[in-house]
N, C-alpha and C positions, 0 to 999 in steps of 0.2 A: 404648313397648312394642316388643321386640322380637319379628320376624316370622322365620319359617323361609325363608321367599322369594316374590321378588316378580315375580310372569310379568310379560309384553308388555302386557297390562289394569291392571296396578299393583293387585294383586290379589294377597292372600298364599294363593296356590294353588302347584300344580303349571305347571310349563312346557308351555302350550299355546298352539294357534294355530287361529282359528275360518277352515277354511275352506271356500271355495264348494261348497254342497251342491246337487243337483237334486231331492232329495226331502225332504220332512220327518223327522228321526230319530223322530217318534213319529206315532201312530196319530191324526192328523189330516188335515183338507181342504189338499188343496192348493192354493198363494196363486197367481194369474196377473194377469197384467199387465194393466190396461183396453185399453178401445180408441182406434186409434192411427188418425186418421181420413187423413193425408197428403193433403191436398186441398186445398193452397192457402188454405183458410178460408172455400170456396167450401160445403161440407155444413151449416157450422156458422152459428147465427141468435143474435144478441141476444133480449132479452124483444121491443123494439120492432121490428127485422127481424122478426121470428117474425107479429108482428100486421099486418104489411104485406105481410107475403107471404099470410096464409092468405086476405086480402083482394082477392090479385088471382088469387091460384090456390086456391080454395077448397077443392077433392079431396086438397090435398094435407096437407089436416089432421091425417088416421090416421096418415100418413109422418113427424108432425114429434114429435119424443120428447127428455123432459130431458136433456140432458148434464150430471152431474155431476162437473165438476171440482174440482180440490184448492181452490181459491181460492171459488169459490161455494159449496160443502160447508162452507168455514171461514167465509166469511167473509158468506156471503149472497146475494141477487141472486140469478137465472135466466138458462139458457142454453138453448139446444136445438141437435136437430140435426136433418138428413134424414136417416132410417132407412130405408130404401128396400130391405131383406131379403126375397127371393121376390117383391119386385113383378111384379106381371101388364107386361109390355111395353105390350098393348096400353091396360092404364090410365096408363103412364106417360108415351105419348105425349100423353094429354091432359088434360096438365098441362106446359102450355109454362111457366112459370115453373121447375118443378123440374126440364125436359130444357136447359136457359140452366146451370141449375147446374152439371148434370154433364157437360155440354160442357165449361166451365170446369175442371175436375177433370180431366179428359182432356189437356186439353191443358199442363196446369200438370205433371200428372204425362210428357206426353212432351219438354216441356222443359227437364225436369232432365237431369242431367250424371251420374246414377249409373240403369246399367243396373238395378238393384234398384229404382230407380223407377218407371223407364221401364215395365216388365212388369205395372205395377198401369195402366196404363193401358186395358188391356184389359177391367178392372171400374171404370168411373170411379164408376159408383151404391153401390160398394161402401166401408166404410173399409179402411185399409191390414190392419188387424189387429181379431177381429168376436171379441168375449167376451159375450154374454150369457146369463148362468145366471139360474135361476127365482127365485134369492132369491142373496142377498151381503151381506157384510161389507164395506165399503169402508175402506182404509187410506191417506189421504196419503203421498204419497211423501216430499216434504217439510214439515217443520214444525218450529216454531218450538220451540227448545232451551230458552225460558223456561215454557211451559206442563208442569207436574207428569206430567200427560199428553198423548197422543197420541190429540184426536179421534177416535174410529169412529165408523159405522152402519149403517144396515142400509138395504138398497132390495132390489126386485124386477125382472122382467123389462122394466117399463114405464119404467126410467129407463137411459141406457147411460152406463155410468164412463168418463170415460177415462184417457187412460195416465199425466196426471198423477197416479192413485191405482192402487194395486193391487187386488185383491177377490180375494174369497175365499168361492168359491160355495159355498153350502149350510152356511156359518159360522150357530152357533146362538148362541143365548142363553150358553152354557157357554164358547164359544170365545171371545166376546163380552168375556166376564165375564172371563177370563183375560190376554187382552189390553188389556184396560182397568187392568189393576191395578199397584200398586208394584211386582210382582214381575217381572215381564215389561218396565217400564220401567227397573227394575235392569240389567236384558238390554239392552235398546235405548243407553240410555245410553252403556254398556262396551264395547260391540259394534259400532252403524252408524256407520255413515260421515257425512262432516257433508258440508255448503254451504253453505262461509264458518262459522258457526259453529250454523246449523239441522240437527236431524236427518234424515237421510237414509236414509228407511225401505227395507230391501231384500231380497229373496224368498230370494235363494239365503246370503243371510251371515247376517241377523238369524232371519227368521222359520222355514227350513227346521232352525235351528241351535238354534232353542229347546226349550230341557227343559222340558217339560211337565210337569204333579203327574205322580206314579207310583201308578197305581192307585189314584184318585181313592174314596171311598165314592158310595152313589147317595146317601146324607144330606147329603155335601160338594159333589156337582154340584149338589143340589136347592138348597142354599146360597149357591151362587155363583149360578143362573141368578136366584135370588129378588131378590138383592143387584143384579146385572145390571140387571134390569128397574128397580129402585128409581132406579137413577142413569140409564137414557131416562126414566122417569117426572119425576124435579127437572128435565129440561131443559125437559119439555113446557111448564111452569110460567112459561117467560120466551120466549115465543112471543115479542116482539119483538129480541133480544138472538140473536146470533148464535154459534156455537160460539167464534170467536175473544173474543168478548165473554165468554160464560161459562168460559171457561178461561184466562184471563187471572189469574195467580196472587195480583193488588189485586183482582180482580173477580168471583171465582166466588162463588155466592153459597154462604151458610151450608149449605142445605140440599142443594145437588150438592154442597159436599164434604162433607156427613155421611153422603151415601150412597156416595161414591167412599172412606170410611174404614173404611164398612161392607164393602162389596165387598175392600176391603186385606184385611182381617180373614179373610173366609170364602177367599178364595183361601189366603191364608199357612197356614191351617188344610188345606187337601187338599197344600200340599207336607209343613208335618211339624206338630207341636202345641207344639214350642218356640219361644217368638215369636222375631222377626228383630229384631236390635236396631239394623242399620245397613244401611245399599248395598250397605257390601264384606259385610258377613254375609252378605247376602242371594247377596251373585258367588260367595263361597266354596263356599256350597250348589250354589250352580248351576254350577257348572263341575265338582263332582266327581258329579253327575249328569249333566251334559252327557257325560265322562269314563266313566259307565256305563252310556251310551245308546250311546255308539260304540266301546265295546271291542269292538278289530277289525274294526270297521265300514272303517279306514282304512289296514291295514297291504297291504301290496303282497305280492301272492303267490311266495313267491321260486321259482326254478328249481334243479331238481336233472338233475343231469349224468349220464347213462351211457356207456358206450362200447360199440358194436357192431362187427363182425368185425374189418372193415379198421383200427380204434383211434382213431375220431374221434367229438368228443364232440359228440351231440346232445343239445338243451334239449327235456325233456317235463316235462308239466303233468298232475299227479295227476287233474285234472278232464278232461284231453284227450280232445274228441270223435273218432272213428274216421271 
C-alpha cells in the first residue's frame, strides 16, 4: 500500500518532530521527578538494615518510610529510607544511630568534586530533591520494551518515590486508566527514548507531549475509571507474583489481560467510536491531534521593523511592555 508520507516516527502523517515540552499540552497533572536522596547510600535501609537499626535506635521508627524504587515496584522486595522532614533537633539528637547517618551524608556530600554538591551539605538530614504529594501515580523511568505495558500505581504520602520513577501527584483513577492503555503505549513506543533496547519513560518528551481524548463524556471517564479499577482489582488476585511476573507477555494471567482489553476498549471509545485497527492507526490519530493541541503553541513570534527620526531600524514586539 502506498502511503503519502512517512515522518521521523515512520508514521504515514505529516512532517513532525516531538519536542521538549515544560508543561502538559492538555489539561492535566503535572508529572515531577521522585526523590533524589545524594547521600552516599547512607539515608537509605535494606528490609534487614531497617530491622537492625530500629533495634538499636528505636525513636527512630516514625523517620524510617518505604522507598519505592523502579526495581522493588517491579520487581518486589522492600526498601526504606530516613525521612527526617521538620524533625525536632532536639529529638534527633537522641537518636545517635540516625545522627552516625547524617554525619555520613555530610561528609560524602562535602567530598565530592562538584560545588552543586557540596552546597547540599548544609542539609545532610535532608535528600537532594524532597517530592511528596498526598497521593501519586508512580511511573518507571525505565522498563522493559517486552511488556505490552508500562506498570503503574498509585501510593500516598506514607511511601517516598524515588528518582528512579517519576509521579504524578494527584493522578486519578481516569489518568490511571489512560496511561495504562494501548493508546498511550502507541505514544510511548513511537516516542521515548530507549536503554539499550528498554523504554525510557520521560516527562518533558513523552508524557507533557501526549494528546489526551478530546473532551472526554462523563459516561466515557466513568468507563475508563470502572475499567481502571478492574485491572488493580486482577493484580490483587496474585499477591504472590510480582508486577514483572504479571506483566511478563508468556505470564500475564487470563484475567489482567481481559481487564487490560476492557480498559483498550473504553479508552479507544473517549478518543473516537471508530475502532483503531493498528499502532500506526492509532500514531496517525495521535499525531494529527497532537498537531491540534499545538497549533501555534510553537511558532516563534516574529519582529516587525519600524524606522524612527534619525532612519534606524528598531525591533518592536506587538506584546511590548512600556
Amino acid at each position: 500500500m502506498k502511503v503519502k508520507n512517512i515522518n521521523p516516527y515512520l508514521v504515514d502523517a505529516k512532517d513532525l518532530l516531538i519536542n521538549k515540552n515544560s508543561n502538559p499540552i492538555c489539561n492535566v497533572p503535572k508529572m515531577s521527578f521522585g526523590n533524589m536522596p545524594l547521600d552516599g547510600g547512607h539515608l537509605l535501609l535494606s528490609d534487614e538494615e531497617k530491622n537492625e537499626f530500629i533495634l538499636k535506635d528505636p525513636k527512630a521508627k516514625k523517620y524510617i518510610k518505604p522507598l519505592i524504587s523502579a526495581y522493588e515496584f517491579l520487581n518486589g522486595g522492600k526498601r526504606w529510607c530516613l525521612w527526617l522532614v521538620d524533625i525536632e533537633p532536639s529529638e534527633l539528637k537522641q537518636m545517635p544511630e540516625v545522627l552516625k547517618r547524617v554525619d555520613l551524608v555530610k561528609k560524602f556530600r562535602l567530598d565530592s568534586k562538584a560545588p552543586s554538591t557540596q552546597k547540599f551539605a548544609a542539609t545532610p538530614t535532608l535528600f537532594r530533591d524532597r517530592n511528596q504529594p498526598a497521593s501519586f501515580i508512580i511511573v518507571p523511568r525505565v522498563s522493559s520494551e517486552n511488556r505490552k505495558y508500562i506498570p503503574m500505581g498509585f501510593f500516598d504520602k506514607n511511601s517516598i518515590v524515588s528518582d528512579t520513577c517519576m509521579s504524578i501527584p494527584n493522578g486519578n483513577l481516569y489518568h490511571f486508566g489512560i496511561l495504562m492503555s494501548a493508546m498511550h503505549m502507541a505514544w510511548v513506543k513511537n516516542i521515548c527514548g530507549r536503554l539499550k533496547s528498554d523504554f525510557r519513560y520521560s516527562k518533558d518528551i513523552v508524557y507533557n507531549n501526549y494528546p489526551w481524548a478530546e473532551n472526554p463524556t462523563d459516561k466515557q471517564i466513568k468507563a475508563i475509571e470502572t475499567a481502571a479499577q478492574k485491572v488493580l482489582d486482577a493484580r490483587l488476585e496474585f499477591p504472590k507474583s510480582s508486577l514483572s511476573d504479571l506483566y511478563d507477555p508468556l505470564a500475564m494471567p487470563p484475567s489482567l489481560a481481559k481487564a487490560h482489553q476492557e480498559l483498550d476498549k473504553a479508552v479507544d471509545l473517549a478518543y473516537r467510536s471508530q475502532p483503531f485497527t493498528s499502532e500506526a492507526n492509532r500514531m496517525v490519530f495521535l499525531f494529527e491531534l497532537y498537531e491540534k493541541y499545538t497549533a501555534g503553541l510553537f511558532v516563534k513570534e516574529k519582529k516587525k521593523k519600524i524606522k524612527i527620526a534619525e532612519g534606524k531600524p528598531v525591533d518592536v514586539r506587538p506584546d511590548k511592555e512600556e
